[in-house]
TIVO-2410 file (N, C-alpha, C; in nm, 3 decimals):
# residues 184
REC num residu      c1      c2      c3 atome chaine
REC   1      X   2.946  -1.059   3.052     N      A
REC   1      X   2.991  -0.934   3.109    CA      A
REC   1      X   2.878  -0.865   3.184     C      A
REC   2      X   2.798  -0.855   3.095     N      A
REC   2      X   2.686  -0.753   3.192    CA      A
REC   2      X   2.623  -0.852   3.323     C      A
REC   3      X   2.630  -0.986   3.359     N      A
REC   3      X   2.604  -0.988   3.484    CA      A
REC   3      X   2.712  -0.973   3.578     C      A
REC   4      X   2.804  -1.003   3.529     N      A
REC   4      X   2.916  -0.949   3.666    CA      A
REC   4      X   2.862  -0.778   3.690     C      A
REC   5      X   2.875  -0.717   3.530     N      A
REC   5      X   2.803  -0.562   3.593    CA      A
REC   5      X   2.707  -0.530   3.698     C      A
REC   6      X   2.618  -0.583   3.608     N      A
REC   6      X   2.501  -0.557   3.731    CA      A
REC   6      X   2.542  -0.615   3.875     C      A
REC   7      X   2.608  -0.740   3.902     N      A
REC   7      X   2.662  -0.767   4.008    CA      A
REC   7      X   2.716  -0.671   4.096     C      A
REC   8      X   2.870  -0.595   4.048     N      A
REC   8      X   2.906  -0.468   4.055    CA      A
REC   8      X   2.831  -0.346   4.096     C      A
REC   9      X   2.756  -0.329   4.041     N      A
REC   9      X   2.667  -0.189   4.071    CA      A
REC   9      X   2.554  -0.248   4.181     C      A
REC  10      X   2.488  -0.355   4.207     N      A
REC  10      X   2.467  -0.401   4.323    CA      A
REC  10      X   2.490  -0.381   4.447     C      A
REC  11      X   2.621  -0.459   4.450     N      A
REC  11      X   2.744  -0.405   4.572    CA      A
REC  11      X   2.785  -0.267   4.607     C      A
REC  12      X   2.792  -0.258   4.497     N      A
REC  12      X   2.842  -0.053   4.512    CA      A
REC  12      X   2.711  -0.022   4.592     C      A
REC  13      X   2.599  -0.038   4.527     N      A
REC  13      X   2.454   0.046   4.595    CA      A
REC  13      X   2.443  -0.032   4.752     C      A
REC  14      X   2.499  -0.163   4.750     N      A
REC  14      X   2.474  -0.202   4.867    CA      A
REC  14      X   2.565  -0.154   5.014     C      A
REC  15      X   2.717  -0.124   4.961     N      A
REC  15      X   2.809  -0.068   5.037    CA      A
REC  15      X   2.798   0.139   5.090     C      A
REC  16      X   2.651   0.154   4.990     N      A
REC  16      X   2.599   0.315   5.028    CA      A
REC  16      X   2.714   0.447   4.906     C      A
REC  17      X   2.703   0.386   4.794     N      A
REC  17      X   2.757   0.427   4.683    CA      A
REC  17      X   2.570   0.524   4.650     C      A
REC  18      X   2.608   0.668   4.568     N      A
REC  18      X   2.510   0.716   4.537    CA      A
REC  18      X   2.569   0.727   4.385     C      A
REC  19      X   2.402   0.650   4.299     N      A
REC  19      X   2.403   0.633   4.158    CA      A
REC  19      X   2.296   0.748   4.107     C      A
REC  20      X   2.298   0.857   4.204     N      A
REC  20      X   2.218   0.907   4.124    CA      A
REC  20      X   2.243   1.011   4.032     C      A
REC  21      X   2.319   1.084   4.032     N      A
REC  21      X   2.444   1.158   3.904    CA      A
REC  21      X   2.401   1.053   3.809     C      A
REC  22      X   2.449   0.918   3.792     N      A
REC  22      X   2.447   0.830   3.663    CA      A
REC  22      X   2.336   0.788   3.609     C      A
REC  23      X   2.216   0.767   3.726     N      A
REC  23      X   2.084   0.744   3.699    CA      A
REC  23      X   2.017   0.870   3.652     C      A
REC  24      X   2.033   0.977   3.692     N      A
REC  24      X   1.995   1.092   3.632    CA      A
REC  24      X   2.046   1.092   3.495     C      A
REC  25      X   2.151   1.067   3.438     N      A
REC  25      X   2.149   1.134   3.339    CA      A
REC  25      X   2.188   1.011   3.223     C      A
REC  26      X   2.121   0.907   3.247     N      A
REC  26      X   2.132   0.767   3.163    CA      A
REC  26      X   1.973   0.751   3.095     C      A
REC  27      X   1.949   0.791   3.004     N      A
REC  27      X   1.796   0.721   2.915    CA      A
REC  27      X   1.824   0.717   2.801     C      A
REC  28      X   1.792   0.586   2.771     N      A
REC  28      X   1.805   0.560   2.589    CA      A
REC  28      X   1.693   0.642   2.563     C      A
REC  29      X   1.614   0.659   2.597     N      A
REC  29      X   1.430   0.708   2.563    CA      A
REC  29      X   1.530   0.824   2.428     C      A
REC  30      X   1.607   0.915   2.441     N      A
REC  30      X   1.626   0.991   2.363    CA      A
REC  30      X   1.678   0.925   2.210     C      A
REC  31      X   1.661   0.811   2.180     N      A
REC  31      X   1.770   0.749   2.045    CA      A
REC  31      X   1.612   0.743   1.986     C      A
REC  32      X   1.521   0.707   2.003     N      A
REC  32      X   1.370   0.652   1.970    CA      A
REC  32      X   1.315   0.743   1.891     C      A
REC  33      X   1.236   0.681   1.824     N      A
REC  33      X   1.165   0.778   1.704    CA      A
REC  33      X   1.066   0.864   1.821     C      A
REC  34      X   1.075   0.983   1.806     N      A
REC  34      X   1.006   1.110   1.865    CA      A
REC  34      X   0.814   1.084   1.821     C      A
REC  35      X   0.805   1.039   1.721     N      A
REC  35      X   0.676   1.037   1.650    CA      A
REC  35      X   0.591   0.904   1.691     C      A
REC  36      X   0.492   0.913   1.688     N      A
REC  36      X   0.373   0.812   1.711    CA      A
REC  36      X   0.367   0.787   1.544     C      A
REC  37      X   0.291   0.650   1.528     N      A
REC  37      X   0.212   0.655   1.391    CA      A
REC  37      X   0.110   0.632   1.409     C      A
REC  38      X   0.010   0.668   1.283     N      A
REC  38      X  -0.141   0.682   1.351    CA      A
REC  38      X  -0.172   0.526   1.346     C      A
REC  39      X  -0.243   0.541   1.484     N      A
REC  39      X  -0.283   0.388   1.515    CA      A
REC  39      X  -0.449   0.380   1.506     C      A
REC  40      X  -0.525   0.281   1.456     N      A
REC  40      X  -0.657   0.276   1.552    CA      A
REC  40      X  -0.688   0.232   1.627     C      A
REC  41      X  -0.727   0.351   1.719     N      A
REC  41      X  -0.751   0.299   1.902    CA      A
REC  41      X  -0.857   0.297   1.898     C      A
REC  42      X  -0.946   0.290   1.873     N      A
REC  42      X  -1.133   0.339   1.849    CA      A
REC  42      X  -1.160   0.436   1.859     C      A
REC  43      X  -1.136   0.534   1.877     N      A
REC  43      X  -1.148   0.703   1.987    CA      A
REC  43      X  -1.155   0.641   2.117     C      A
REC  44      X  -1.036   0.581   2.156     N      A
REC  44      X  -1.066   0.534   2.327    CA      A
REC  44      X  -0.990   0.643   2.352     C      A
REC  45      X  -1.038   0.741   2.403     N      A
REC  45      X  -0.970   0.895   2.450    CA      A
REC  45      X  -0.838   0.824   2.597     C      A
REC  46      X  -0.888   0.765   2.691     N      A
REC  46      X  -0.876   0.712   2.808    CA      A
REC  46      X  -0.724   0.667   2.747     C      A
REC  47      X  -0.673   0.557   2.649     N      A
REC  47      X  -0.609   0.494   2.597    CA      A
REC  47      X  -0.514   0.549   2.515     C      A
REC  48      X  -0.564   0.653   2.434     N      A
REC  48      X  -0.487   0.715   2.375    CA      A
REC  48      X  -0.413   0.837   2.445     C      A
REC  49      X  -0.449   0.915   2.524     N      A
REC  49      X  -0.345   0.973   2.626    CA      A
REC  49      X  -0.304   0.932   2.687     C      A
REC  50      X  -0.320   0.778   2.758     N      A
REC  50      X  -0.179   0.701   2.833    CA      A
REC  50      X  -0.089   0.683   2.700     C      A
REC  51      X  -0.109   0.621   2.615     N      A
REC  51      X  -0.038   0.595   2.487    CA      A
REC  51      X   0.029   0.685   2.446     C      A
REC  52      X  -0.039   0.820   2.430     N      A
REC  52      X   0.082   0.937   2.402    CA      A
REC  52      X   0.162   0.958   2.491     C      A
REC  53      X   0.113   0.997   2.597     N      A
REC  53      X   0.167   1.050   2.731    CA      A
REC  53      X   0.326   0.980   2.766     C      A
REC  54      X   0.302   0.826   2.726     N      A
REC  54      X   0.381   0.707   2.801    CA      A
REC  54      X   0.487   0.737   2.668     C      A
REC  55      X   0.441   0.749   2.539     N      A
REC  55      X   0.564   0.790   2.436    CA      A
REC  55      X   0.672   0.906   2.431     C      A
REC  56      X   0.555   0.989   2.530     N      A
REC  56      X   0.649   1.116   2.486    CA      A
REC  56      X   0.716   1.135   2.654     C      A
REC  57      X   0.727   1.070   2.706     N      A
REC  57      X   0.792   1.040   2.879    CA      A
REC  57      X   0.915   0.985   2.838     C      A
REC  58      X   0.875   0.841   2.735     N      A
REC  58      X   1.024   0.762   2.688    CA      A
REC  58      X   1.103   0.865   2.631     C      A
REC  59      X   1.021   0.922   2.504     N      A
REC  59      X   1.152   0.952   2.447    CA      A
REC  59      X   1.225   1.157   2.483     C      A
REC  60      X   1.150   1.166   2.551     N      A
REC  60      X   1.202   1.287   2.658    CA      A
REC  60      X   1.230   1.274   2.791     C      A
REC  61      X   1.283   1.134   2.851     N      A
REC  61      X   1.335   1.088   2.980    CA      A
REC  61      X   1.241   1.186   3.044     C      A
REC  62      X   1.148   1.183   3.050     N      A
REC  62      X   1.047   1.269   3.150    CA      A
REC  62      X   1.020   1.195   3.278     C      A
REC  63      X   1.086   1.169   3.376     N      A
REC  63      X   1.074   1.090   3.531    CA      A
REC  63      X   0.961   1.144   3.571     C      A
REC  64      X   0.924   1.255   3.570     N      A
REC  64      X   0.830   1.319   3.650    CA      A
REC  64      X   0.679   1.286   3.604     C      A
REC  65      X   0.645   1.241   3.452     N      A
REC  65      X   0.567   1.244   3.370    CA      A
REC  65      X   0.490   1.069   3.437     C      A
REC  66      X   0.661   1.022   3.360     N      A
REC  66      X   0.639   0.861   3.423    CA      A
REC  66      X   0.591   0.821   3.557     C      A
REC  67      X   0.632   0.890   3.634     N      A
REC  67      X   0.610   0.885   3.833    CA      A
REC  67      X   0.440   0.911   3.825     C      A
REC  68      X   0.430   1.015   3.738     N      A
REC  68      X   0.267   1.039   3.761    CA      A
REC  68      X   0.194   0.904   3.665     C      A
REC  69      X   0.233   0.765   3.627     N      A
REC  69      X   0.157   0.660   3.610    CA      A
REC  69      X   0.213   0.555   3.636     C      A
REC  70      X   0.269   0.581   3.795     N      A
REC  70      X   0.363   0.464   3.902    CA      A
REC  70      X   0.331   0.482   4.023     C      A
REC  71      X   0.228   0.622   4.061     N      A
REC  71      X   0.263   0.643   4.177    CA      A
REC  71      X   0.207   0.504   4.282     C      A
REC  72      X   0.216   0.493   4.389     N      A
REC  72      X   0.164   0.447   4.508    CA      A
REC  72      X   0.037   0.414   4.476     C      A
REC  73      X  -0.023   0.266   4.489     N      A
REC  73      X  -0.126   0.250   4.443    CA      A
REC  73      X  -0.168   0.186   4.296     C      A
REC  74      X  -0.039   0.275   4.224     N      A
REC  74      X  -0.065   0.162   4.100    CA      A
REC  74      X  -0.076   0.035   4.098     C      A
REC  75      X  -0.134  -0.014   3.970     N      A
REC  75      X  -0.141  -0.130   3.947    CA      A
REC  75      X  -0.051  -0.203   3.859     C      A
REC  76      X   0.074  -0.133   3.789     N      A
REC  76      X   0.158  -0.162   3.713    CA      A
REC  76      X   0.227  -0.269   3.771     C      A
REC  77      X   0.244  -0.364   3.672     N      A
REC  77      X   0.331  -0.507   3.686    CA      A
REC  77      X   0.482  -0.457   3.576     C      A
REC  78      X   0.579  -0.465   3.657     N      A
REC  78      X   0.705  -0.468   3.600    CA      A
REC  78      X   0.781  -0.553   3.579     C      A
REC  79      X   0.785  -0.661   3.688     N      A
REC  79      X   0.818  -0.792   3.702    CA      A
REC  79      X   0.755  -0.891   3.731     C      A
REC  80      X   0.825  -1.005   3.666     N      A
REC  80      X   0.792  -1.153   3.746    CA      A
REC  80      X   0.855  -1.213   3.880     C      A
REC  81      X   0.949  -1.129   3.942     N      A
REC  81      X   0.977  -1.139   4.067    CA      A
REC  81      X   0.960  -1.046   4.157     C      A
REC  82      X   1.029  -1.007   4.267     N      A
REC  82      X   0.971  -0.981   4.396    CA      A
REC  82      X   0.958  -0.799   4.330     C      A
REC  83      X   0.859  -0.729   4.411     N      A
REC  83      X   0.802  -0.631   4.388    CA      A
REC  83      X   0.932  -0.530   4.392     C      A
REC  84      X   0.915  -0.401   4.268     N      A
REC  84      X   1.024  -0.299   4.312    CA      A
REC  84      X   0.952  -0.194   4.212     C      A
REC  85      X   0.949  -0.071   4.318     N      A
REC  85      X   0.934   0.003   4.251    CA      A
REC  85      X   0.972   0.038   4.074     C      A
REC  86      X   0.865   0.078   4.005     N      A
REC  86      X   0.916   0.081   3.852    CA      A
REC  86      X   1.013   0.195   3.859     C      A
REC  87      X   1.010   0.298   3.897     N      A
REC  87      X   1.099   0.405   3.865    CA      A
REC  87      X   1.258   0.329   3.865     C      A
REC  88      X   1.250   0.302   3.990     N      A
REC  88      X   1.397   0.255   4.047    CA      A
REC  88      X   1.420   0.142   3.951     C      A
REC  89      X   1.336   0.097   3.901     N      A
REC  89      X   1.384  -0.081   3.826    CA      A
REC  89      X   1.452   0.013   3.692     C      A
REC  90      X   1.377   0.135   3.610     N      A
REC  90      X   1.397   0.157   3.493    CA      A
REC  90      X   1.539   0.164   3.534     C      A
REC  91      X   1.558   0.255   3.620     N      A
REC  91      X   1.685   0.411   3.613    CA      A
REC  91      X   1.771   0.310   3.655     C      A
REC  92      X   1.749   0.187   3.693     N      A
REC  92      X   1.877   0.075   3.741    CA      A
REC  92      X   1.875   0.043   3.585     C      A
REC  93      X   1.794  -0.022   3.554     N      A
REC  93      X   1.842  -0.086   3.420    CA      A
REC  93      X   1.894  -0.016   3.294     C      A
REC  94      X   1.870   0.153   3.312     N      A
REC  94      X   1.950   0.218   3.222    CA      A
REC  94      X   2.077   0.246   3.258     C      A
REC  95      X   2.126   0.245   3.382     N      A
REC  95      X   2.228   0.269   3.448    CA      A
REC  95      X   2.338   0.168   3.372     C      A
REC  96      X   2.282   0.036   3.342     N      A
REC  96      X   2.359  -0.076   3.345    CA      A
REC  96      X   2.349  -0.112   3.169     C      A
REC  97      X   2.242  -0.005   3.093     N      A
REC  97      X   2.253  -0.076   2.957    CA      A
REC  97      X   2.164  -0.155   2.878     C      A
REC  98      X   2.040  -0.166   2.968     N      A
REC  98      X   1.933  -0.270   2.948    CA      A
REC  98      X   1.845  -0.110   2.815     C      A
REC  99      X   1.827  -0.007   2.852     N      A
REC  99      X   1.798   0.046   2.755    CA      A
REC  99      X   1.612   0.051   2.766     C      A
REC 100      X   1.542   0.049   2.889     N      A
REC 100      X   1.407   0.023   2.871    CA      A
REC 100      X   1.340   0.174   2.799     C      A
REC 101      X   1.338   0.246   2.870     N      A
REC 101      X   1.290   0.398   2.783    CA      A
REC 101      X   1.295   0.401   2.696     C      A
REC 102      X   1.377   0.322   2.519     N      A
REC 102      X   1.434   0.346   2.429    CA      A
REC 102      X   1.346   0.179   2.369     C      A
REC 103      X   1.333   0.094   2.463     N      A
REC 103      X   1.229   0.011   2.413    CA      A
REC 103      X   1.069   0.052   2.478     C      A
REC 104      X   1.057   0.086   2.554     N      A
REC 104      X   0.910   0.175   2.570    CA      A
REC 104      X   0.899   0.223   2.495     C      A
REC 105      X   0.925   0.345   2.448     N      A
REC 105      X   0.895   0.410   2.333    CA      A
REC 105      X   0.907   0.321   2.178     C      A
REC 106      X   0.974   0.267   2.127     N      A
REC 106      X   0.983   0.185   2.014    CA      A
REC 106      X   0.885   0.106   2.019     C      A
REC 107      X   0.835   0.008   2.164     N      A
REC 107      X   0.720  -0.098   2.140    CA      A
REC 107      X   0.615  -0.006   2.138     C      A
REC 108      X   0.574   0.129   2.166     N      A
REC 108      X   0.454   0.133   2.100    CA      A
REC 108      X   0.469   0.303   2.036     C      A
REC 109      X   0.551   0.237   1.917     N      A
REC 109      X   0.513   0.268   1.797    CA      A
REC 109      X   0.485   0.100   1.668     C      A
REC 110      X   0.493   0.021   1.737     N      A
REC 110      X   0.447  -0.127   1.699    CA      A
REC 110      X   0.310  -0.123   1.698     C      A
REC 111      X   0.252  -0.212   1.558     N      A
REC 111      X   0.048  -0.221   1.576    CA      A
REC 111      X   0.047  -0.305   1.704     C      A
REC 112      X  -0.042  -0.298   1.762     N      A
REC 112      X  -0.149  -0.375   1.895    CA      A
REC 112      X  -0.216  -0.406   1.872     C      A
REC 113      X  -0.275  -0.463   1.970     N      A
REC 113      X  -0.375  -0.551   1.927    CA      A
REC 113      X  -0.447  -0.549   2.070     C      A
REC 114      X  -0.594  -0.608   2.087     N      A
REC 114      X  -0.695  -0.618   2.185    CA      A
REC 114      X  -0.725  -0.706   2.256     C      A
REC 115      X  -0.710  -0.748   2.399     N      A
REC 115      X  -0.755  -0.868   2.449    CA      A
REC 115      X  -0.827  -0.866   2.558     C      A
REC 116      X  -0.882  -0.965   2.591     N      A
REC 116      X  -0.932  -0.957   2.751    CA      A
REC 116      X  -0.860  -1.000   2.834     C      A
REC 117      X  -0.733  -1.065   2.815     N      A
REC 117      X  -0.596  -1.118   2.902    CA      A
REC 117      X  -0.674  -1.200   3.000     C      A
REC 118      X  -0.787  -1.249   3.009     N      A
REC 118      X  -0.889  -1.282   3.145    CA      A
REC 118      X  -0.880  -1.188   3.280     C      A
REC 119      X  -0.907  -1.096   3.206     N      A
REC 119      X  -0.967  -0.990   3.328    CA      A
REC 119      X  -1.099  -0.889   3.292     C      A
REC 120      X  -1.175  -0.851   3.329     N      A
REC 120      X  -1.319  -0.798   3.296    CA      A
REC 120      X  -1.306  -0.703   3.181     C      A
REC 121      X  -1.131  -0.599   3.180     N      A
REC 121      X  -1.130  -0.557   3.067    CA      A
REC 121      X  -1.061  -0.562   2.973     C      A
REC 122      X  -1.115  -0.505   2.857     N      A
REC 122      X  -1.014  -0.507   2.772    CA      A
REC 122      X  -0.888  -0.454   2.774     C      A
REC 123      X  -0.787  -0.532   2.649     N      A
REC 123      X  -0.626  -0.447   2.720    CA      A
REC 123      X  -0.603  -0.403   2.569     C      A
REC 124      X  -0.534  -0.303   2.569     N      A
REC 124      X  -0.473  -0.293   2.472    CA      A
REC 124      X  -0.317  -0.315   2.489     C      A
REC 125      X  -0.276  -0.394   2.388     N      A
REC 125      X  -0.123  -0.422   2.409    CA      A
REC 125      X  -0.042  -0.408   2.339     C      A
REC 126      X   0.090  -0.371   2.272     N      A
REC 126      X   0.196  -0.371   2.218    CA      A
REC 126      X   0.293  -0.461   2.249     C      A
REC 127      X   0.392  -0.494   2.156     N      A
REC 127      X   0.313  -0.527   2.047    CA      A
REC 127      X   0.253  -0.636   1.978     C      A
REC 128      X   0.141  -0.601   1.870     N      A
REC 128      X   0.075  -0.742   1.887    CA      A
REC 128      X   0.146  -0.862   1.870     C      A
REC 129      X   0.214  -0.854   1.821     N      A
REC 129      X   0.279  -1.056   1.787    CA      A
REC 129      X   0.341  -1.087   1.930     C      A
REC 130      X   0.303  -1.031   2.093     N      A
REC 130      X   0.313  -1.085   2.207    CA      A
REC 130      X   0.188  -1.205   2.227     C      A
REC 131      X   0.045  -1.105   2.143     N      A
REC 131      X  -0.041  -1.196   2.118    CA      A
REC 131      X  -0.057  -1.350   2.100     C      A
REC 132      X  -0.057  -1.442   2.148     N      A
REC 132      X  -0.076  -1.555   2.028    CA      A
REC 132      X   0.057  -1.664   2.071     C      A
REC 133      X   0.052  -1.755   1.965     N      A
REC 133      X   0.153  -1.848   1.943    CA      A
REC 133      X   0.245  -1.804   1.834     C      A
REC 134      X   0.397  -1.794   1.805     N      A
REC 134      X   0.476  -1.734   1.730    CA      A
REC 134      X   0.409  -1.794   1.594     C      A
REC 135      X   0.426  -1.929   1.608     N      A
REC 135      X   0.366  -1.963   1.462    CA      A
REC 135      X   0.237  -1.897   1.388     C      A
REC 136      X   0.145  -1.835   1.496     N      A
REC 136      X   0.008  -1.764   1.456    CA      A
REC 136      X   0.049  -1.643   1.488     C      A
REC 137      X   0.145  -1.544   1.467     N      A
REC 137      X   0.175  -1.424   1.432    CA      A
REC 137      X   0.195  -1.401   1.317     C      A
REC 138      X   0.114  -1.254   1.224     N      A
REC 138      X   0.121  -1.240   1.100    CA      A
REC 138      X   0.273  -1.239   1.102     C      A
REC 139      X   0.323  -1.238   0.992     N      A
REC 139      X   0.460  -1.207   0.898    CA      A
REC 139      X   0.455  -1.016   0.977     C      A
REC 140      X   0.386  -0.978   0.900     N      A
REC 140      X   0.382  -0.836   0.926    CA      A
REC 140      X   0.349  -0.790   1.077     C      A
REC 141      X   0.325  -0.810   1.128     N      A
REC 141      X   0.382  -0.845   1.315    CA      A
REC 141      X   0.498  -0.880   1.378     C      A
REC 142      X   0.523  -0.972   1.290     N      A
REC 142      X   0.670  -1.017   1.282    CA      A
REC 142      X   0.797  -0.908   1.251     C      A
REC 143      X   0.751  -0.856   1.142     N      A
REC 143      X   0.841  -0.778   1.091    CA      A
REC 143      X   0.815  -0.669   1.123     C      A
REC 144      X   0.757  -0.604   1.206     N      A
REC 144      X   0.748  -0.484   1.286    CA      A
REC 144      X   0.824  -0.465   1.381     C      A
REC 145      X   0.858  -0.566   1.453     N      A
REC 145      X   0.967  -0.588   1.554    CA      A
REC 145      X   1.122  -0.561   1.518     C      A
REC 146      X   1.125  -0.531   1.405     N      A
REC 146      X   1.268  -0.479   1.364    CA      A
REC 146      X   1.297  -0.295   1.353     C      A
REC 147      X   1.362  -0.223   1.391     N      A
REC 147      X   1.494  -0.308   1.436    CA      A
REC 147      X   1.522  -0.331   1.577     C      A
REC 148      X   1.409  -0.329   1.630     N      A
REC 148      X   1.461  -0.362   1.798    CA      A
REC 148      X   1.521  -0.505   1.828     C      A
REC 149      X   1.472  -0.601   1.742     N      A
REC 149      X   1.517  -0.732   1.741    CA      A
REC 149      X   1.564  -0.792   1.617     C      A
REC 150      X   1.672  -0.850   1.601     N      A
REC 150      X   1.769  -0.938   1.470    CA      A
REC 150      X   1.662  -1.027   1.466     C      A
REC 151      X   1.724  -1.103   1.330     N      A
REC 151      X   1.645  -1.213   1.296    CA      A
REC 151      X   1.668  -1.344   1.405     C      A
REC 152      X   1.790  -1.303   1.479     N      A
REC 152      X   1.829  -1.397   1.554    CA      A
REC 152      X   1.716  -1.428   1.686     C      A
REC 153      X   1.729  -1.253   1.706     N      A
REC 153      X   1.594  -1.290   1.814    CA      A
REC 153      X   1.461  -1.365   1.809     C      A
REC 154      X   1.457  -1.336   1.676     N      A
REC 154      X   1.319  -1.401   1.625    CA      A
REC 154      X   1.299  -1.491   1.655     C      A
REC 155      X   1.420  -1.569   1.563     N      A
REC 155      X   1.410  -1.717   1.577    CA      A
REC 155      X   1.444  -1.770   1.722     C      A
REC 156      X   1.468  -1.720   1.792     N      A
REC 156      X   1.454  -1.747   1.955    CA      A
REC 156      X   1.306  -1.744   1.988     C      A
REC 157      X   1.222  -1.621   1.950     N      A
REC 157      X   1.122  -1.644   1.982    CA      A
REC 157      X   0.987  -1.742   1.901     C      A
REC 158      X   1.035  -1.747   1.808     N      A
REC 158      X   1.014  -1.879   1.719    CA      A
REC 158      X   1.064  -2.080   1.771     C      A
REC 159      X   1.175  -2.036   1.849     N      A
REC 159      X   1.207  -2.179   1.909    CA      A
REC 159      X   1.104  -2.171   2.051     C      A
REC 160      X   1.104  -2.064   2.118     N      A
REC 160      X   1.059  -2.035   2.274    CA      A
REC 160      X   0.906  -2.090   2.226     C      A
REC 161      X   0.814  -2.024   2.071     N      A
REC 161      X   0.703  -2.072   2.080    CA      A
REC 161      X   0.606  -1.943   2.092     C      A
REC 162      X   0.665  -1.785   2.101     N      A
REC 162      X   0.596  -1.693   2.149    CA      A
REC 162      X   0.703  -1.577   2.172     C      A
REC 163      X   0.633  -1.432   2.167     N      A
REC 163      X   0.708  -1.351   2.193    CA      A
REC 163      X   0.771  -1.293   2.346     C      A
REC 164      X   0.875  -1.299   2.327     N      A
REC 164      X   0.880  -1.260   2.517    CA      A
REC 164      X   0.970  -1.145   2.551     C      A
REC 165      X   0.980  -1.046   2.451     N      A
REC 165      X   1.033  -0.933   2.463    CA      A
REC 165      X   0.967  -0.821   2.541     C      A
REC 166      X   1.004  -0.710   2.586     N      A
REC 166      X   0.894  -0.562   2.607    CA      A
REC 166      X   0.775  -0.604   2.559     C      A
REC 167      X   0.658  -0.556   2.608     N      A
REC 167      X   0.510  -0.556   2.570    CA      A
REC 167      X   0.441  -0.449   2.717     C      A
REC 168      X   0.349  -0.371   2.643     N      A
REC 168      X   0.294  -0.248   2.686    CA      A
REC 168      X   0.135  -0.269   2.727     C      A
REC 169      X   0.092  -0.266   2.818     N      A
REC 169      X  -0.041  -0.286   2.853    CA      A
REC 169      X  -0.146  -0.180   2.887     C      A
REC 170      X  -0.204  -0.117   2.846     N      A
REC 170      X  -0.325  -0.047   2.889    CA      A
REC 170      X  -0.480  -0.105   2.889     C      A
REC 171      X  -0.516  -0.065   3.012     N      A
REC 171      X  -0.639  -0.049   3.035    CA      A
REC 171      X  -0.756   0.017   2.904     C      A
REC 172      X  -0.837  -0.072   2.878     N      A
REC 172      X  -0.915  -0.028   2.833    CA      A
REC 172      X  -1.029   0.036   2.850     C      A
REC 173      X  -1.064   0.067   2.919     N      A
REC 173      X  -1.172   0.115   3.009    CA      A
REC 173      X  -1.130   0.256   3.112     C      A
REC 174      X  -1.042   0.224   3.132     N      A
REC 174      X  -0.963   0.361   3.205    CA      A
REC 174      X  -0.838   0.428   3.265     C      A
REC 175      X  -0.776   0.353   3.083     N      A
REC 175      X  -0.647   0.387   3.061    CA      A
REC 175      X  -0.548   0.365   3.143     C      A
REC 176      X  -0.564   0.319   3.249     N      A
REC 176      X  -0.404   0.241   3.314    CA      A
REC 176      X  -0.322   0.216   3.240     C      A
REC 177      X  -0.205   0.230   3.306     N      A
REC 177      X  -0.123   0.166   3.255    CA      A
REC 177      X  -0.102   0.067   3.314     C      A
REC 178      X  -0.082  -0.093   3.274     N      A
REC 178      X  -0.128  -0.198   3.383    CA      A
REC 178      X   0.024  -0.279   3.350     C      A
REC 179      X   0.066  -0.255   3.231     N      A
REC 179      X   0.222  -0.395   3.232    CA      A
REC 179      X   0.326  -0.290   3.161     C      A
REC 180      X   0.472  -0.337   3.219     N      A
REC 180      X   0.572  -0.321   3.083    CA      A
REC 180      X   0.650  -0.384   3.177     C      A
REC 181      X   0.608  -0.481   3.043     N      A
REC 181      X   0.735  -0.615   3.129    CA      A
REC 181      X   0.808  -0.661   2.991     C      A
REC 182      X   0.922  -0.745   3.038     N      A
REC 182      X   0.993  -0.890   2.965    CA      A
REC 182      X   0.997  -0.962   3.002     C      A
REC 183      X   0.999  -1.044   2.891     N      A
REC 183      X   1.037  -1.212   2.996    CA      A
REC 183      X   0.909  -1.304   2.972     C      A
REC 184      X   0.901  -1.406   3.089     N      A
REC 184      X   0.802  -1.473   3.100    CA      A
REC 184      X   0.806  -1.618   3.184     C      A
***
């Protein structure tokens, strides 16, 4: 069903249909736990106000908040295909049910974890069991991922070999926000 949808709302936007009444007023961000838990970031000041900032945008549909760490120039990766603005990718995919604001906010209230992803800096990422090989994810990594994901998902990402759900990227060094992607 939902790809004929999205099919649907495609066409509509392509025939000069305006979604923005529906895109305005569509964000899961509001179902999400309101609260952070205390994490340790090191005192990376830089890191921890993208981290708040980016929580409290999800779960108060704050566009304006979000736009100010998308604008022009960013470096944010949203996809693995052809480039589109993040704003427009979210407010499409809430339009249709995909629910990203409502998993933004949920993946990081998930522990993270630290990498150099092979780039000069460090990242901080959510959440950690994206880290790694599924089989070398703690249990308790594992089970942090609930309830955004059934056991069913799991074991998908247990057959796949790795996690390939939402995962949240910041800059370590000067707090970018650098990924929120799926997939792989």
């Amino acid at each position: 069903v939902r790809p004929q949808l999205i099919a649907a709302v495609d066409e509509a936007r392509d025939l000069g249909w305006h979604w923005d009444l529906i895109l305005n007023e569509t964000c899961s961000g509001t179902m999400a736990d309101p609260s952070l838990p205390d994490q340790l970031l090191e005192d990376n000041r830089p890191v921890i106000s993208t981290w708040d900032d980016l929580h409290h945008a999800a779960v108060t549909c704050d566009w304006e908040l979000l736009a100010d760490y998308v604008q022009d120039g960013s470096n944010i990766r949203v996809t693995f295909g052809e480039p589109i603005h993040p704003l427009e990718l979210w407010r499409y995919e809430e339009a249709i049910g995909y629910q990203p604001m409502y998993y933004l906010a949920e993946i990081l209230r998930r522990p993270h974890t630290v990498t150099d992803m092979d780039t000069p800096n460090l990242t901080y990422v959510w959440p950690s069991a994206f880290i790694g090989e599924w089989d070398q994810v703690a249990e308790a990594d594992r089970q942090a991922l609930k309830p955004l994901y059934t056991e069913a998902d799991l074991q998908e990402f247990a057959q796949w070999g790795g996690y390939f759900g939402y995962r949240v990227g910041i800059d370590g060094n000067t707090g970018e926000w650098v990924f929120f992607l799926q997939g792989d």
